[in-house]
Phi, psi and omega in degrees: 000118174293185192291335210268329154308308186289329164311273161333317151305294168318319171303292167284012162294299185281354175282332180284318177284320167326302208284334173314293136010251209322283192329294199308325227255343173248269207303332179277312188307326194264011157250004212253021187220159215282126135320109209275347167257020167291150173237173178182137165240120160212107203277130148251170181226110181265114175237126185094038193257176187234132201220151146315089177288116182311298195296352154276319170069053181176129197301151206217103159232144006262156204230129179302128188230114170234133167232127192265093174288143168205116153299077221212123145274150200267108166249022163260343156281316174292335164283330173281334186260005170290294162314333173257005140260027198345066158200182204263131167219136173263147164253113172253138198275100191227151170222133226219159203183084184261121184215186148249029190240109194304145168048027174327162186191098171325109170336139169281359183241097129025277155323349180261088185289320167314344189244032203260175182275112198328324194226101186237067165301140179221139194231165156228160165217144170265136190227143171281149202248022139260335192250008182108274217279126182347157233188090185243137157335290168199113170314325189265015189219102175267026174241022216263139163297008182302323178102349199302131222198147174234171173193180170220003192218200180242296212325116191300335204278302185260053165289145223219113172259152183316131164191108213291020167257350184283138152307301224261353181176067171310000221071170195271166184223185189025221184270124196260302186235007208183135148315178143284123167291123196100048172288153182244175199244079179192174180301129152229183181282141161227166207234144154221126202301293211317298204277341182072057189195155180256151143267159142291166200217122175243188193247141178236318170186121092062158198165149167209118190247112181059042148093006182248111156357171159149155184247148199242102192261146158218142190239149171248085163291086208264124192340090171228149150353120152252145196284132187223134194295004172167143183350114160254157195235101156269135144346132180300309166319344193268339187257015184068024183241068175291325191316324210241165201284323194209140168214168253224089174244164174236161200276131167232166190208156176202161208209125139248118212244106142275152198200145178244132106340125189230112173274000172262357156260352166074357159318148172262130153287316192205142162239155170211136196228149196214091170285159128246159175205114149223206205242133166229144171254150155038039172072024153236133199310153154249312200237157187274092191272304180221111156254070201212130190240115187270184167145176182278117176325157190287345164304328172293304190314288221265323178283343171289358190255270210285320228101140181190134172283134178213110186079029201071356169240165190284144169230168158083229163057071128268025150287312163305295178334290155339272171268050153245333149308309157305327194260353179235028151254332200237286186279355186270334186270319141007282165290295226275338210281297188319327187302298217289336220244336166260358153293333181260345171265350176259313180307285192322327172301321190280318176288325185284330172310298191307333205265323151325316192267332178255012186240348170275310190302324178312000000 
């Protein structure tokens, strides 16, 4: 091999290895992060649940139960506060809409509570937009501009801000709407909305959905109290009290929560929830508040896999997502470390033969 060869070889050798470099250590860390304008919808399906009729006042089974998630990111917001924790965070907008009437649609008049929805949250979070997990400006300051807000109602007055001495809403915690990219096959913390608290959520076992990898997590949010801003009141008759007009129960819920995880984007595929909620009197369940083991349709499923347009944007297709990632995390710095490295091992080769070969001739 002549100098000019070898020189060439060299070159490109240390050229293969850059692109390992560049790949592993730039283009992945910058594409590996929460799309800060992402939007995403996702309808589950309860079927067969058993729910409390205020206006009957009296449990109504079986009952169609569907809710409908809407995701929207704020990026004039993730950007301001990205900057003022000089790290990457997304802010997401989300509203949960639980009923029994397929495709609800919020009264045009505000005030017309019969017709309100059984079940409604509407949240904002900060999220780091590698890792998932909730993002508080300054935990110890419940006046911080992060916007972060939990609610039950549209009224702007009663969105409820982090405040770490409130029963009702200290902020969010652990992993909110996403994994880590590159999720591991181990516990982390997950936020749940109802009790406003994170649990564990641990990893159980490999699964495959519509021909897509995923890991498989399940968390036990286990029977406790929710705290309520004032005396809820029932008929006496519904707690085994006919003497009294009315008595003083409290609400409690528990959750099993399963979630398929597609891990090197750290999306959820699929979620399924198995509630209870009911009304206690005197530390014994009375009334059936909520029953229901929900999850996402199979129309959901399949746009988190393959894709689909909803409202003119594309959504989901993290099958794709996933090896186009993978493939500029994993195989492309890989191939090039191998190229650049065996290119760089046939000059060294070549030279120690020649240095051999004139050391025979001498």
């Amino acid at each position: 091999m002549g100098n000019r060869s070898r020189a060439l070889v060299i070159a490109l050798g240390i050229f293969f290895v850059g692109v390992a470099a560049l790949a592993k250590f730039y283009a992945y860390p910058t594409l590996a992060v929460a799309p800060a304008d992402q939007v995403a919808h996702t309808v589950s399906a309860g079927p067969d649940a058993t729910i409390f009729s205020v206006a009957d006042l009296a449990e109504k089974s079986p009952v169609e139960l569907e809710a409908r998630r809407t995701v929207r990111g704020d990026v004039v917001a993730a950007e301001r506060i990205s900057k003022a924790l000089n790290r990457k965070v997304v802010v997401f907008d989300t509203a949960v809409v639980t009923d029994d009437s397929p495709d609800y649609k919020f009264p045009d008049d505000a005030s017309n509570t019969e017709d309100a929805p059984l079940s409604f949250v509407q949240e904002r979070v900060v999220l780091d937009a590698h890792t998932g997990e909730a993002v508080r400006l300054n935990p110890t300051d419940p006046n911080d501009k992060s916007g972060e807000y939990i609610t039950t109602t549209l009224k702007p007055e009663d969105r409820l801000r982090p405040d770490p001495a409130s029963p009702f809403f200290k902020g969010h915690e652990g992993l909110v709407l996403k994994f880590p990219f590159g999720t591991e096959k181990k516990t982390y913390n997950f936020w749940d909305t109802s009790t406003r608290k994170a649990f564990p959520i641990q990893y159980k076992r490999e699964a495959v959905l519509n021909g897509l990898k995923v890991y498989v997590f399940e968390q036990e949010v286990p029977k406790q109290d929710i705290p309520l801003a004032k005396p809820l009141l029932v008929p006496g008759k519904l707690v085994d009290e006919p003497g009294k007009d009315s008595a003083e129960v409290q609400r409690s819920y528990q959750n099993t929560r399963t979630l398929w995880i597609e891990p090197i984007t750290g999306a959820i595929i699929k979620g399924e929830e198995k509630q209870l909620a009911t009304l206690d009197y005197n530390g014994e369940p009375k009334v059936t508040a909520t029953r229901v083991t929900i999850a996402y349709d199979d129309a959901t499923v399949k746009k988190n896999v393959d894709g689909a347009r909803e409202d003119g944007r594309e959504e989901g297709g993290y099958k794709d997502k996933a090896a186009q990632l993978n493939l500029i995390g994993f195989w492309v710095p890989l191939v090039s470390l191998i190229v650049g490295l065996l290119l760089l091992g046939l000059v060294v080769a070549l030279s120690v033969l020649r240095s051999s070969a004139r050391r025979a001739a001498a």
